[in-house]
C-alpha positions in Angstrom: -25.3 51.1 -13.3 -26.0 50.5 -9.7 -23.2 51.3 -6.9 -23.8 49.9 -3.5 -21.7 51.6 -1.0 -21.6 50.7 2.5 -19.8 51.4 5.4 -16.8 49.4 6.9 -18.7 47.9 9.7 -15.2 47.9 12.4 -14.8 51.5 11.3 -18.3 52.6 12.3 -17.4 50.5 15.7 -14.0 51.8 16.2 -14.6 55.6 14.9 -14.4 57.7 11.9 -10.5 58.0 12.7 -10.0 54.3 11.9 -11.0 54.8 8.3 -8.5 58.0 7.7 -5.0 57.9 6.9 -3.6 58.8 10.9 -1.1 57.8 12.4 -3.3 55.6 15.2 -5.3 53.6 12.0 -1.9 52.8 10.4 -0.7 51.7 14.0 -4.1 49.7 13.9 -3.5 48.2 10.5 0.0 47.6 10.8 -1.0 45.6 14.4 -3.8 43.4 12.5 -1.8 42.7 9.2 1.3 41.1 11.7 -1.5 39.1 13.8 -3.2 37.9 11.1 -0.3 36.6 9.1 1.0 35.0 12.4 -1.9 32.9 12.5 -1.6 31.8 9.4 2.3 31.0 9.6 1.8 28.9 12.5 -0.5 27.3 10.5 2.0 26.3 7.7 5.1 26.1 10.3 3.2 23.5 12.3 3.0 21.4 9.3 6.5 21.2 8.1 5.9 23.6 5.2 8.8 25.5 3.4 7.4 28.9 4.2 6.6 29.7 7.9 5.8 32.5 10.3 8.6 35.6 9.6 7.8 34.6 5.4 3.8 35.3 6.0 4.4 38.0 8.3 7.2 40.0 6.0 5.1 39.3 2.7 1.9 40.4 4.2 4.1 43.5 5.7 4.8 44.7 2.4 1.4 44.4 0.9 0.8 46.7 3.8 3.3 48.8 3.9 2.9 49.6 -0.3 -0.7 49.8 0.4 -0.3 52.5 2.7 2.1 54.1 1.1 -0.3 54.5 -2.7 -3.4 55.9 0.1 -0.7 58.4 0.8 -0.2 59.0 -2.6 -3.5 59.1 -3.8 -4.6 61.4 -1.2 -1.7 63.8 -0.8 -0.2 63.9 -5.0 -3.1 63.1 -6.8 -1.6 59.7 -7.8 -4.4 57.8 -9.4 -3.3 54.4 -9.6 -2.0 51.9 -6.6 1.6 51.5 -8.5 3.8 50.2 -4.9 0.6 48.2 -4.1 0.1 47.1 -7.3 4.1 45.8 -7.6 3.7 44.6 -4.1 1.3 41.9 -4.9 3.1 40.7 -8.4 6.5 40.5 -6.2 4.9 38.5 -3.4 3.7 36.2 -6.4 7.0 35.9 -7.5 8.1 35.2 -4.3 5.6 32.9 -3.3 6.3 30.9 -6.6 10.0 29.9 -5.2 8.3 27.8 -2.4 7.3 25.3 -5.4 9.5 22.3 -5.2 10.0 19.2 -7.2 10.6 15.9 -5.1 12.5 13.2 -6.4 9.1 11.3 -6.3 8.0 14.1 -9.6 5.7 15.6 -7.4 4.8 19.3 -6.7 5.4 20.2 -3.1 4.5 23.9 -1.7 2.2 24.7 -4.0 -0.6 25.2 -1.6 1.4 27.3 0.7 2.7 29.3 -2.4 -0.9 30.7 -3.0 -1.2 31.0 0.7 1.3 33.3 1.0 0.4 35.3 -2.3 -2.8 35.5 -0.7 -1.8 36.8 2.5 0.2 39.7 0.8 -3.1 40.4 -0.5 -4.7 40.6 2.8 -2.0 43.4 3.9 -2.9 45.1 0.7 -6.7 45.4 2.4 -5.6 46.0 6.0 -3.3 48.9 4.5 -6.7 50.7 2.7 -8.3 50.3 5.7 -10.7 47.7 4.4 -11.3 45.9 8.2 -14.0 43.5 7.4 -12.9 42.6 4.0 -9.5 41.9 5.9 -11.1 39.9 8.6 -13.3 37.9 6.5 -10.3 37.3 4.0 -8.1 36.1 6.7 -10.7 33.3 8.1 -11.7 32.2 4.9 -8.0 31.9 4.0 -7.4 29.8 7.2 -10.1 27.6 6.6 -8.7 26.4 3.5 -5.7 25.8 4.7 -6.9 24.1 8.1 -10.1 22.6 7.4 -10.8 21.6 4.2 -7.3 19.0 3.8 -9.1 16.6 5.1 -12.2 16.4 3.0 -9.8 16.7 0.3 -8.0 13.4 1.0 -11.4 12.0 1.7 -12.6 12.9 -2.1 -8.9 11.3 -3.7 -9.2 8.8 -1.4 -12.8 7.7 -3.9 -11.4 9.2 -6.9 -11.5 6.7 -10.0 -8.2 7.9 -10.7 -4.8 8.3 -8.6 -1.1 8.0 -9.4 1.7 6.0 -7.5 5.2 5.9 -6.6 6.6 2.7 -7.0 9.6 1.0 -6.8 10.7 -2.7 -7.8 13.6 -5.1 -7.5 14.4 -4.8 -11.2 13.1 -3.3 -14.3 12.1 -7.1 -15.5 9.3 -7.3 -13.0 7.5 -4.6 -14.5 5.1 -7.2 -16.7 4.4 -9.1 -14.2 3.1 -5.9 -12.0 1.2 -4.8 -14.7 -0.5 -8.4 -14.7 -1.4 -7.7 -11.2 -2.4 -4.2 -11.8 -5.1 -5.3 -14.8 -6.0 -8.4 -12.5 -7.7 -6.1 -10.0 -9.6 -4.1 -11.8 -7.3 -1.2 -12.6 -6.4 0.1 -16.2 -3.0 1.6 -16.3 -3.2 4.9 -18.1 0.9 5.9 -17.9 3.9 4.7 -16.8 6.7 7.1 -16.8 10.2 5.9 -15.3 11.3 8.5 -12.7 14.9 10.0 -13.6 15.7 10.7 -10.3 16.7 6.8 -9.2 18.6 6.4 -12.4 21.8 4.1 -11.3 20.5 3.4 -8.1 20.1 -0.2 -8.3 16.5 -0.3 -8.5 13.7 0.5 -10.7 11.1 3.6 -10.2 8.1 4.8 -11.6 5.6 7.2 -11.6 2.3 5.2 -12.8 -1.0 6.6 -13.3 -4.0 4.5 -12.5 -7.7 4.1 -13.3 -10.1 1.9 -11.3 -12.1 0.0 -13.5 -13.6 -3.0 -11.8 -17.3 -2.3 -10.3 -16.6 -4.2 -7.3 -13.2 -1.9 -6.9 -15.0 1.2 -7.7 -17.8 0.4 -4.7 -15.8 -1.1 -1.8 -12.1 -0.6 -2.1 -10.2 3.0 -0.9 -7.0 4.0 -2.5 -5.3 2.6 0.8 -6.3 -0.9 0.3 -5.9 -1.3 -3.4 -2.2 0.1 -2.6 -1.5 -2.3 -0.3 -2.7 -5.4 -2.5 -0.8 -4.1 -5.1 2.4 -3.7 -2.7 2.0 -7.9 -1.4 4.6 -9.2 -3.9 7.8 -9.4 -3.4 9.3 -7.5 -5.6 7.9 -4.4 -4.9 9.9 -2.8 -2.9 8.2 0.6 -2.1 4.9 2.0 -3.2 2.6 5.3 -2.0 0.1 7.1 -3.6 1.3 10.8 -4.9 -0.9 13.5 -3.5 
């Protein structure tokens, strides 16, 4: 088998220090693991998202941190195996898993910033070996996905053949006669699943998945429009699409 090595190409800029364990490249890595996550926590902060800047920052800090402590380790004790670094990134997992919410709507909110922030404590894991470029590159792919690509994202469900909706009606009676207007556009209901949340609450909810059927539907019509035909009668009192 064929190994490729090549050199980091910010440590041959900076200097051979930069890629040893002193005290000015763990000053250095330290600096760009804080920056880094800060980016990316005003990212999720601006948004409303339940992890913001100090969560990145701290979670990226300890993939840093337990990085630089195993190069120690390695390098000083003949310690093999990245055990801190390793347990660092399976704790920020765990603790990027706690951002996953349920709203009463059955949706999953925070998942997106959940693997964010796993995948930022992975980014201090390669700051704190040193790994620059794989660090840089990490970071503004990372950002990108998070900043950019949202809105092609809504474009695609926006055309998808299939979406699910929130809806909520007078009374549990008008449910047949929504169904009717459901199957008389061009939509095939696939599941209807009343939404505990709302029980008691005077009104009816559901959580109802969708199918576009009709040809003409399927060429000319956007999730946006077929929700607001399907929201005209009267007794429906609320209805969104679930993302």
């Amino acid at each position: 088998m064929i190994i490729f090595e090549m050199a980091d190409p910010v440590v041959s800029f900076l200097g051979e220090w930069s890629g040893k364990l002193t005290l000015g490249s763990i000053l250095l890595r330290i600096a760009l693991t804080v920056l880094l996550a800060a980016f990316i926590g005003c990212e999720r902060s601006s948004k409303r998202h339940s992890a913001g800047l100090r969560t990145f920052m701290l979670v990226s800090l300890s993939g840093c941190f337990a990085m630089l402590t195993d190069t120690y380790l390695i390098q000083n004790h003949g310690i093999a195996f990245p055990i801190v670094s390793t347990a660092a990134v399976i704790g920020s997992a765990i603790i990027s898993s706690n951002s996953i919410l349920y709203s009463s709507k059955n949706q999953i909110k925070g998942l997106t910033t959940s693997v964010g922030l796993w995948t930022c404590g992975v980014i201090g894991v390669t700051a704190g070996a040193g790994m620059y470029s794989v660090t840089i590159i990490g970071f503004f792919a990372l950002l990108c996905c998070l900043s950019l690509f949202p809105a092609f994202e809504v474009f695609l469900k926006n055309r998808s053949d299939h979406f699910e909706i929130h809806l909520e009606l007078s009374s549990r009676h008008d449910l047949p006669d929504f169904t009717a207007t459901v199957r008389a556009l061009g939509l095939r209901i696939d599941d209807i699943e009343p939404n505990p949340a709302y029980h008691n609450s005077g009104i009816s909810v559901y959580t109802v998945s969708l199918t576009v059927v009709g040809k003409e539907l399927k060429k000319y019509k956007t999730h946006r429009e077929i929700i607001k035909a399907l929201g005209s009668p009267e007794y429906v009192r609320y209805i969104e699409e679930l993302m």
